[in-house]
C-alpha positions in Angstrom: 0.0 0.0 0.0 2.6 2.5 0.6 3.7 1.8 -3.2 0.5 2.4 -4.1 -0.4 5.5 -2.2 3.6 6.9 -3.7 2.4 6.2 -7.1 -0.8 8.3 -6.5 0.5 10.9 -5.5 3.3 10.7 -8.1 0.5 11.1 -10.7 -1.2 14.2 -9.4 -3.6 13.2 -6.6 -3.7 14.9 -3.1 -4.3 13.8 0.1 -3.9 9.8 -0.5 -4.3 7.8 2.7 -4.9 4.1 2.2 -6.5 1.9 4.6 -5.5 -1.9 5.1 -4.2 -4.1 2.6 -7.1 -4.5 0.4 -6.5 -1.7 -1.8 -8.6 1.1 0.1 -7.9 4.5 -1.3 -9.2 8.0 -0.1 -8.2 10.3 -2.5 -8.7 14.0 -4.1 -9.2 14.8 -7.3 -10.7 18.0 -9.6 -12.0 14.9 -12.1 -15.5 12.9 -12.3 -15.4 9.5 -11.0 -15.1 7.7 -13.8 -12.1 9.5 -14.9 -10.4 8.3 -11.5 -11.2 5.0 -11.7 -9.9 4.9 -15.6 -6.9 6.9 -14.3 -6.3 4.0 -11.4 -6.3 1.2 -13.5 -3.7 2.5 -15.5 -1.6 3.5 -13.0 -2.3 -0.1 -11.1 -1.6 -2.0 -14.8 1.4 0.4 -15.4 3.4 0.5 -11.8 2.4 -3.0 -10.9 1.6 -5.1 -13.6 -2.1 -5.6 -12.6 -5.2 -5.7 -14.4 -7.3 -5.0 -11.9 -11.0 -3.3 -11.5 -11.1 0.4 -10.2 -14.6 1.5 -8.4 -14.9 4.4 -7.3 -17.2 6.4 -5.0 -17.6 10.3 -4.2 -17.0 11.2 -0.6 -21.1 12.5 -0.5 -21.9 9.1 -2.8 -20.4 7.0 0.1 -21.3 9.7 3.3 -25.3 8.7 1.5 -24.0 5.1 1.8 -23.3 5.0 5.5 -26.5 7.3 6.3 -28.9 5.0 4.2 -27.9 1.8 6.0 -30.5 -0.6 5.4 -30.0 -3.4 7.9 -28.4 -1.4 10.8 -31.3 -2.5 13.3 -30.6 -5.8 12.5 -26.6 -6.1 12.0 -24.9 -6.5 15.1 -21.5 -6.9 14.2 -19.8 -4.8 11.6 -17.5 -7.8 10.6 -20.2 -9.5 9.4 -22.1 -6.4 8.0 -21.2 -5.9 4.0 -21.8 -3.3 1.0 -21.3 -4.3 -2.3 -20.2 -1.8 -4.5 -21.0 -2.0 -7.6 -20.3 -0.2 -11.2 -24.1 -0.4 -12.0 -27.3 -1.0 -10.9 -28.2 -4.6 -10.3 -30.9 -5.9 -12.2 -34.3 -6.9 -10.1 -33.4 -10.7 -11.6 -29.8 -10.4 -10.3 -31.5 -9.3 -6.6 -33.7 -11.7 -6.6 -31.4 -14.8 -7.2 -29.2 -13.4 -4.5 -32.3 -13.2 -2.3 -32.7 -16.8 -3.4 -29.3 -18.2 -1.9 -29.4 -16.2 1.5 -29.5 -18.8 4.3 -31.8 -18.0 6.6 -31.3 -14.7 8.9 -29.6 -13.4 5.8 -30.5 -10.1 4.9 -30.1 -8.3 2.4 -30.8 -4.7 0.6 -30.0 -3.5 -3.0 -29.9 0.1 -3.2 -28.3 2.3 -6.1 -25.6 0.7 -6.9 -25.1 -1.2 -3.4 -25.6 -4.3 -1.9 -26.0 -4.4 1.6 -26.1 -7.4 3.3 -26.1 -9.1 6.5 -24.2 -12.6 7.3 -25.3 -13.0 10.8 -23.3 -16.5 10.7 -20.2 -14.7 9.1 -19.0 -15.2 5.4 -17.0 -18.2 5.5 -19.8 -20.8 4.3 -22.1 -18.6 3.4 -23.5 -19.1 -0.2 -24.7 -15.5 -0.4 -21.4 -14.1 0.2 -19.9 -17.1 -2.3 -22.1 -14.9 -5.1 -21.5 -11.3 -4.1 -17.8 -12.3 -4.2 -17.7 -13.8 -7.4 -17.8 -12.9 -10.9 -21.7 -14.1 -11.2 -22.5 -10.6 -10.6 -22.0 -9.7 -14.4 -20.8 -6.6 -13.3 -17.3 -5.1 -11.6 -17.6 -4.9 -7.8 -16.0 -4.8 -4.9 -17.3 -5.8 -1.1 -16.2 -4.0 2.5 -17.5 -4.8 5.6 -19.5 -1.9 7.5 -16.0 -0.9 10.0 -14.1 -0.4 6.6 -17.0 1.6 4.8 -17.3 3.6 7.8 -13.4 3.7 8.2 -13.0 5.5 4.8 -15.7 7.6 5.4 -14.0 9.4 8.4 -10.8 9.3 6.2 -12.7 11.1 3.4 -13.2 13.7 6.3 -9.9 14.4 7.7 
């Protein structure tokens, strides 16, 4: 991460701070989101040799995130409390087959282009999770657990 958050600022972006190992990045930038995911990814695929997916939310698109949340009545533990971010919108079909493999006491709620949902059991076995994860979703995401989307939020703030 510190090669990361170097690079970044190499290529004209202010106040980088990176969170984990995961490839969390709070960043600034005078350009539309798209244009700083597009920008990532070639960095990431330059400096590294990576191919990898860039998403990208605005500190108010992920401060609307955090305020929204769906399940927090019912999600205890943060650990086990995830948003799905995706590139899109989901389809109602693609909701409603991951509505279809929650076990019970999962929860979950699509909103925007998030997927909240709650693994009261934790994610190791569970099939929901298994499909959020993987590349069934048709579309580029990425999944954090609620202490990491929070996390960034308060870095977006400093």
């Amino acid at each position: 991460m510190p090669k990361l958050r170097s690079a970044l600022e190499d290529a004209g972006f202010e106040d980088v701070a990176t969170y984990v190992q995961s490839g969390n990045v709070v960043l600034t930038s005078g350009d539309s989101a798209a244009k700083v995911a597009a920008a990532v990814e070639r960095l990431i695929k330059k400096e590294f040799g990576l191919e990898i997916p860039v998403v990208v939310r605005t500190r108010a698109q992920l401060a609307a995130v955090v305020k929204r949340n769906p399940l927090g009545k019912v999600a205890k533990s943060p650990k086990r409390y995830q948003v799905s971010f995706l590139e899109k919108k989901p389809s109602a079909a693609l909701v409603r087959k991951l509505e279809e493999v929650a076990a019970p006491g999962e929860r979950i709620a699509a909103h925007g282009r998030e997927i909240y949902a709650w693994h009261p059991e934790g994610v190791a076995r569970s099939k929901l999770w298994t499909a959020l994860a993987g590349k069934g979703l048709g579309v580029t995401a990425t999944a954090r657990n609620w202490t990491t989307v929070t996390k960034l939020l308060e870095l977006a703030d400093e």
